[in-house]
C-alpha positions in Angstrom: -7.9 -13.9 16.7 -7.0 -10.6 18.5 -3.7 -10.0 20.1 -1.9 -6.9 21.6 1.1 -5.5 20.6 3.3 -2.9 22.6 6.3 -1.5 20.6 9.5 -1.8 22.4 11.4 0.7 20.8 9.8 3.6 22.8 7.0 4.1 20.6 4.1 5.4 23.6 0.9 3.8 21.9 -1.0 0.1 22.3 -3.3 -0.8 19.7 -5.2 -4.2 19.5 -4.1 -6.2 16.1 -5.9 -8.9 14.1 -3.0 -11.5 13.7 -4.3 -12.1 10.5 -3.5 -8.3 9.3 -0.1 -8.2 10.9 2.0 -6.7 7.6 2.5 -3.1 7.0 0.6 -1.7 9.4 2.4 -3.7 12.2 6.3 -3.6 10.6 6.3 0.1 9.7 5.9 2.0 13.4 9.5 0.1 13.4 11.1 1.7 10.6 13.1 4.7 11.1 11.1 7.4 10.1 14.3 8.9 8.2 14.8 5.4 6.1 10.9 4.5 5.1 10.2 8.5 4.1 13.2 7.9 1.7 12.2 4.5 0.3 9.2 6.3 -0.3 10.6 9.3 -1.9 13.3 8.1 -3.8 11.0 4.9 -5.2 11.1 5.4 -8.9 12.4 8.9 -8.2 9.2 9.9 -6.5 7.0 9.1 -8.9 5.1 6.4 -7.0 4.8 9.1 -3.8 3.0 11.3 -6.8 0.9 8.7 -7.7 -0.4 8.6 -4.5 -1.2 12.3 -3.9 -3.1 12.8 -6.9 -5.1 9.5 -7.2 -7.1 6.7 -5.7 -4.3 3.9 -6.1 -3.9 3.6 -2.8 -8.2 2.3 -2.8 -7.1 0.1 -5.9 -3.8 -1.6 -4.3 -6.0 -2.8 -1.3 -8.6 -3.7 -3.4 -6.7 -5.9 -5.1 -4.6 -7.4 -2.6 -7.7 -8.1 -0.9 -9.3 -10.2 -3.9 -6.0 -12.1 -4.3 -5.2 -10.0 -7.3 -8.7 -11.0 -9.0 -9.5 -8.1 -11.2 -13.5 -8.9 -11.0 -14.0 -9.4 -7.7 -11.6 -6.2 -7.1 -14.1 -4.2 -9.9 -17.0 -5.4 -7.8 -15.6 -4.6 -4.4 -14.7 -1.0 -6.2 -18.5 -0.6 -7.9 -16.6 0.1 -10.7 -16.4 -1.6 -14.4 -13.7 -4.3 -15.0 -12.5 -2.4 -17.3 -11.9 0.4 -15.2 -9.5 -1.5 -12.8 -8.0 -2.4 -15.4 -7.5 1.0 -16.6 -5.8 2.2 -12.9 -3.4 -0.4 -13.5 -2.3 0.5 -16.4 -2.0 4.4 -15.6 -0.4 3.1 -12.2 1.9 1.0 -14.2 3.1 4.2 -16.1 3.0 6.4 -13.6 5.3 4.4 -11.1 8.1 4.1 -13.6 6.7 0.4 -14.8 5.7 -0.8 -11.3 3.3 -3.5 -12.1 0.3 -3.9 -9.7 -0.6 -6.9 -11.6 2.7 -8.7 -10.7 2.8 -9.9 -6.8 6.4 -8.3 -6.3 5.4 -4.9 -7.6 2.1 -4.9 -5.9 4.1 -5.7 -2.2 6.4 -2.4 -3.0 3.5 -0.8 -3.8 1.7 -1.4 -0.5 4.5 -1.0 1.4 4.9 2.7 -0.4 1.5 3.3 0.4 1.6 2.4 4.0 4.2 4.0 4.4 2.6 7.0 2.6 -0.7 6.6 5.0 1.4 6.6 8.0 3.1 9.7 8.6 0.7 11.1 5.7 3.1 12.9 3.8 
């Protein structure tokens, strides 16, 4: 199903949306750019900003979001080992200041970090 979408607050840009994607990519044109770029850079003092500079976390949060948090079928969508998810986890898990991906609370703030992160590409 395909709707379309025209911001109201002044934002000069249609876009066609599936409904069924309507999250992040919908809610974050409507943040103030001032308030989402600090949630971003003040999450677990920056550190989760970091993480997504230097790695592909971002690849791995969709991924598993995407397989309902289903480490195999996110390995398999990846073309990488089981193990290897497993591993990005972990090191994401560290890196973020114990942000689990693994735990569906810590996986939305992680999204939302990273969308945020993809949209004004900081």
């Amino acid at each position: 199903m395909l709707c379309w979408l025209e911001p109201e607050l002044g934002i000069q840009m249609k876009k066609i949306h599936f409904v069924d994607n309507l999250a992040y990519d919908y809610v974050i044109p409507y943040l103030k750019e001032n308030s989402a770029l600090y949630f971003l850079n003040t999450l677990k003092d920056g550190s989760v900003k970091r993480t997504f500079e230097r790695s592909n976390a971002g690849e791995t949060l969709e991924a598993l979001m995407k397989n309902d948090l289903n480490i195999s079928k996110t390995a398999e969508c990846l073309y990488v080992h089981r193990n290897t998810v497993l591993y990005r986890l972990e090191k994401m898990k560290k890196e973020t200041g114990g942000l689990d991906p693994k735990r569906a609370k810590d996986l939305f703030t992680l999204l939302l970090a990273y969308h945020i992160y993809l949209y004004y590409e900081v």
